[in-house]
N, C-alpha and C positions, 0 to 999 in steps of 0.2 A: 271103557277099556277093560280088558280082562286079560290078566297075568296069566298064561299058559307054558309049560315047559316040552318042547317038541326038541325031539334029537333030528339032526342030520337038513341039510340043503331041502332034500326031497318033499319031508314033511313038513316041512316050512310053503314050501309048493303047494302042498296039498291042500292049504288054509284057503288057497287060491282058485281050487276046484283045476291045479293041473297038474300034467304027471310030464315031468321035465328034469330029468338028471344029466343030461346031455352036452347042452350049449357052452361053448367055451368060450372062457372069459376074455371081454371086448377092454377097450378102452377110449376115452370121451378126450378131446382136443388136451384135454388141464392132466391127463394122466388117470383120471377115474376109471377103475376098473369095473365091471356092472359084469353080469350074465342075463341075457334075456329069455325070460323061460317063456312068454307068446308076446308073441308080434302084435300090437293094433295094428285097425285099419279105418281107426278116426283120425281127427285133426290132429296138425301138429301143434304142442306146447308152445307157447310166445312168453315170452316178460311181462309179469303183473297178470300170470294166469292163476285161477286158484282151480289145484287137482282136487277130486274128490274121489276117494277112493278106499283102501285099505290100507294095511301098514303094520307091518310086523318088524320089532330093533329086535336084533339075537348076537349072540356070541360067536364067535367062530367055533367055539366046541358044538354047539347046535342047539344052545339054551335059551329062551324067549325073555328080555325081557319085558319087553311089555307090547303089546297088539289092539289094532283097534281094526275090530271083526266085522264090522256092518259100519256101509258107503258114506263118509262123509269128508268135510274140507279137512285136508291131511297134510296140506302145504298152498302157501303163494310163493310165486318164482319173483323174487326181489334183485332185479339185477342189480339197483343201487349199490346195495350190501351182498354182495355175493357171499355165499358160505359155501363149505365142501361141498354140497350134492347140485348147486346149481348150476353149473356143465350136465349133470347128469338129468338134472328136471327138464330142461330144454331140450332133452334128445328124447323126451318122453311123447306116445301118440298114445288116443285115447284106446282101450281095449287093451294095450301094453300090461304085462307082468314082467317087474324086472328085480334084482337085488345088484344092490350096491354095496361096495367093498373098499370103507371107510378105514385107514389106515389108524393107528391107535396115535401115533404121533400126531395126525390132523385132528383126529377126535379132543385129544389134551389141549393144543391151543386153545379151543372153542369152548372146551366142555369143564375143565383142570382133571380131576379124579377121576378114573373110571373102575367101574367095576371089576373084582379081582379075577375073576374069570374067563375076563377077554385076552386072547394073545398077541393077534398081530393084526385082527379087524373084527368089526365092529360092522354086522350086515343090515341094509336096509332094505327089505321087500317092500314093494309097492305093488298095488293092482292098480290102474287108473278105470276108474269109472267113467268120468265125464270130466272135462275141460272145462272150465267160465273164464269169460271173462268179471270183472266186481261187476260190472253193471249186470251181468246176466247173472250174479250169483243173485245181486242183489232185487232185484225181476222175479227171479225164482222165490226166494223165500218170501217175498210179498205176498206173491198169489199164495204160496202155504198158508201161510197165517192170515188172512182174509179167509179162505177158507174153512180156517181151523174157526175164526175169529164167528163164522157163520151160523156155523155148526155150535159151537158153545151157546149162543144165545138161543138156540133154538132148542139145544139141551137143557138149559137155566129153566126157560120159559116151562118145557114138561116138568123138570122138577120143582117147579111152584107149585104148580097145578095142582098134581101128583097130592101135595102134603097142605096143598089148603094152605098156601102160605102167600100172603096180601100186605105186603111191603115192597117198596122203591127203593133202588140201590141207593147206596152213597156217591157222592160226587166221585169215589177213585175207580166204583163198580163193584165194592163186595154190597153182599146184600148181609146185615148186622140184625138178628134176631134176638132179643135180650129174652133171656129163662128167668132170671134171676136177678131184682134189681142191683145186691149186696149192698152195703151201708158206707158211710163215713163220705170220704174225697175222688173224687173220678182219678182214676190213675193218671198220675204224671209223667211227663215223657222224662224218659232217664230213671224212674224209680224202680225200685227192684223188686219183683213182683215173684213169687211161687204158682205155678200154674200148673193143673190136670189137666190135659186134652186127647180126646179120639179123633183122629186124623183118617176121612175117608173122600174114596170119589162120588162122584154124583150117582152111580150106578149100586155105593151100597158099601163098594168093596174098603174094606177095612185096611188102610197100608202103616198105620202105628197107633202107638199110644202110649203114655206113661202110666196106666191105669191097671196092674195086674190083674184083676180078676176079667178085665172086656180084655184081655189079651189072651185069658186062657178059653174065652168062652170063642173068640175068631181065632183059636189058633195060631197063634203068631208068638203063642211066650217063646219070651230068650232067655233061660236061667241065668246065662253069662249079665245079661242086664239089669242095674237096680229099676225100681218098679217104686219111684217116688216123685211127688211135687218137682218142676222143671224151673231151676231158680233162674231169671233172665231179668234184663236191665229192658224197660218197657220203653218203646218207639227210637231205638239208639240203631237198627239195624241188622242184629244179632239175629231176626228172625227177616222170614219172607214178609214184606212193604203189607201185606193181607191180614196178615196175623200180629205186625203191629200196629197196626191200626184198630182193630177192634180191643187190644190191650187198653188201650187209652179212651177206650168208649167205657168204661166197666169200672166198677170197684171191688172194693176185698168184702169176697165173698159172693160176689155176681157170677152169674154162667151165663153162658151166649151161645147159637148156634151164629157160624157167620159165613158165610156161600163166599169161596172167592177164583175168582176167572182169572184164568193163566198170565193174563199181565201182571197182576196183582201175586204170583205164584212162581213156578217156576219158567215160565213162558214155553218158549220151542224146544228148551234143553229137556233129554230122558235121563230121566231120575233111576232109571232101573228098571225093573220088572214091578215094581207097585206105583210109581209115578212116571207114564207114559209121557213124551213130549205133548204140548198143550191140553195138561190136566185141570183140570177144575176142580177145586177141594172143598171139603167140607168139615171144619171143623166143631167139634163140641167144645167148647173153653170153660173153666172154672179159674177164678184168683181164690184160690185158698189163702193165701197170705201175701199182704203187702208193707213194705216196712219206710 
């Protein structure tokens, strides 16, 4: 999601790739007011569909608050439970661009507080992308991730290769490379542990670290960020299922490289622009201090 500030109906359109100031406002069996800026010419919306699409909430002064730019599940139509917009979800066809005109009184039932900026509605643009039913949603993201699932093993497998590296994953699937045996107690799950780590893809690319000086040499320092030992409570959850687990493999004072596959990671979820949906990471770990 990415918070953008667009004045006016128009440009709120425009997020949508259309140019629509025209249509005048409809209204849905319940009283919903909607304006439809393009027509589909897919299916029509059923009960227990999940839309996938875009989605822009804004103010009636013409202020965004929050948008989600790039195609995903952005509602299920729960007739169970009906809420405000579901008259209006069910009047939905796929290729549809519409905004909806959420009254502030029904917005308060649902929501208590609203934002002090809103007057007398509260708009919901929608783009609809594509209709599912779960089972087709759930069809679909299968085949993603078998093929994502495909492709990583066959990435994994080059980068063994690649670095000369001759170890069997673990039973979860990271592969755990000790550098450094460190001394004393194998860390215990729940103990509180100080870690350095450089956080990369399989391909090199460098997406953090708490290590200031590998932060100034890839570029990535944040002056605004301290640049110390990352104090965390070892295998309680507080990190990615990958990263604590090789915590509990290591003592104070051990380093590890530890290869960990997207299950084990962030899975199908995009992290942003430095962790792509089904990333494989690679970490460098050190326990500097355990107590």
């Amino acid at each position: 999601m990415k918070k953008q500030f667009i004045s006016g109906i128009c440009l709120i359109a425009s997020l949508f790739t259309l140019n629509a100031c025209g249509p005048k406002k409809q209204k849905t069996a319940n009283g919903l007011e909607y304006v439809r800026l393009m027509e589909g010419k897919g299916r029509q919306s059923q009960a227990g569909d999940i839309i996938k699409g875009k989605l822009v909430l804004s103010t009636d002064k013409g202020d965004t608050i929050f948008s989600i730019d790039e195609p995903m599940p952005i509602f299920q139509i729960d007739t169970t439970h009906p809420s405000f917009l579901t008259d209006g979800l069910l009047s939905l066809r796929e290729g549809d661009s519409v905004t909806f005109y959420i009254p502030t009184d029904t917005l308060t039932k649902y929501m208590g507080e609203l934002p002090a900026d809103i007057d007398k509605y509260m708009l919901y643009s929608i783009k609809v992308d594509k209709l599912y039913t779960e089972e087709e949603m759930q069809a679909e993201q299968k085949a993603e991730e078998d093929a994502a699932l495909a492709a990583e093993q066959a990435a994994i497998a080059r980068y063994l290769e690649e670095n000369a590296i001759k170890i069997e994953p673990e039973e979860s699937g990271i592969y755990f490379i000790s550098t450094k045996k460190g001394s004393g107690k194998t860390i215990a799950q729940g103990q509180a542990v100080k870690v350095n780590y450089i956080g990369k893809l399989l391909n090199g690319k460098l997406f953090d670290t708490n290590i200031e000086s590998v932060a100034k040499e890839n570029n990535v320092y944040n002056p605004q960020r301290p640049y110390e030992p990352m104090e965390v409570p070892a295998g309680v959850g507080q990190m990615i299922p990958g990263f604590d687990e090789a915590l509990l493999k290591m003592k104070k004072g051990g380093k590890a490289t530890v290869i960990i596959p997207f299950a084990q990671a962030y899975g199908s979820r995009d992290m942003g622009p430095d962790i792509p949906a089904y990333s494989t990471l690679v970490f460098d770990i050190e326990i500097v201090d355990a107590e």
